[in-house]
Structure formats: C-alpha cells, structure tokens
N, C-alpha and C positions, 0 to 999 in steps of 0.2 A: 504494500500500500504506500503511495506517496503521499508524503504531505506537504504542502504548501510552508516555506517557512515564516513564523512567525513575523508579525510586524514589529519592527523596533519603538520600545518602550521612550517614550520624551517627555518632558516636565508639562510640557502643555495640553498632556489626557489627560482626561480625568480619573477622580479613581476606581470608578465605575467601566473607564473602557479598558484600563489595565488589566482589570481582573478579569472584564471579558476575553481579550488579548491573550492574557495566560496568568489564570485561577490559581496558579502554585503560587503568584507573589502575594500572595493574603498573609502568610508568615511572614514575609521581608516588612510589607507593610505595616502589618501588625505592629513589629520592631519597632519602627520608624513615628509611627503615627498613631498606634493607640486606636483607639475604638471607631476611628474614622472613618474605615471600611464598612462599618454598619449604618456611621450616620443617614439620614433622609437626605443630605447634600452631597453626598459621594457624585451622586450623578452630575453636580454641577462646579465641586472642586477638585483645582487640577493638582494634580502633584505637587507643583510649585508652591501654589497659594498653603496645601498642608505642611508639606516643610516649613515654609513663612511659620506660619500660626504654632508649628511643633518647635522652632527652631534649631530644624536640622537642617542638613546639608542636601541640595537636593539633587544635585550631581552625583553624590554619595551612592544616595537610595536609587536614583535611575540605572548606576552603574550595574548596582547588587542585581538588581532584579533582571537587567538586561542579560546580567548573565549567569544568573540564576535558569533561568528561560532557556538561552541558549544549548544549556546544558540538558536539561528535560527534554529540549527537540532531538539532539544529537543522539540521544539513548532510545526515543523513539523510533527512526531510524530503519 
C-alpha cells in the first residue's frame, strides 16, 4: 500500500489540522501546551499563537512533531 507523505507541520495550522495531519503529535503537544488540544478553540488557534500564550518555543514544538511524524510515516512504509 502506498501512502501519500505527510504534509509538513508549520506554526500557522492550527491545532486542530495538526492533529488531523498526524494524530501521534497529541503527546508532543500535550508536552508543549497543556490541555489545548481539547480546548473549543483548537480549531481556530494556530501553533504559534499556543506557544505565545504557553511561552514556548514554537520552532521547538514544530521541529519535535515534524519529526516525530516523519518517523511514524517511514515505519509505515
């Protein structure tokens, strides 16, 4: 089966289309931002803006997740 590769993770999704993107970074997340992933505004805050407000790094968390991701495509495979 082939799969299409993932699209790459950027501060400007939200955290809603991240997770749609690839559902394994809800732990990265979690890490990073706390109960965020649950809030009723996931679907309209972007990565960035939850960094801002968590005061993390959000090149950081994009990094993790991006290749976090990468890794789960490549073992699908």
């Amino acid at each position: 089966m082939n799969q299409r590769p993932r699209k790459k993770i950027t501060k400007e999704m939200t955290i809603k289309e991240v997770l749609e993107v690839c559902p394994e970074a809800a732990e990265i997340l979690h890490k990073y931002l706390g109960h965020c992933i649950t809030c009723p505004s996931a679907h309209l805050e972007t990565l960035a803006l939850g960094a801002h407000f968590h005061e993390k790094d959000v090149k950081e968390i994009v990094d993790e997740i991006n290749e976090a991701c990468s890794k789960i495509s490549k073992k699908r495979k």
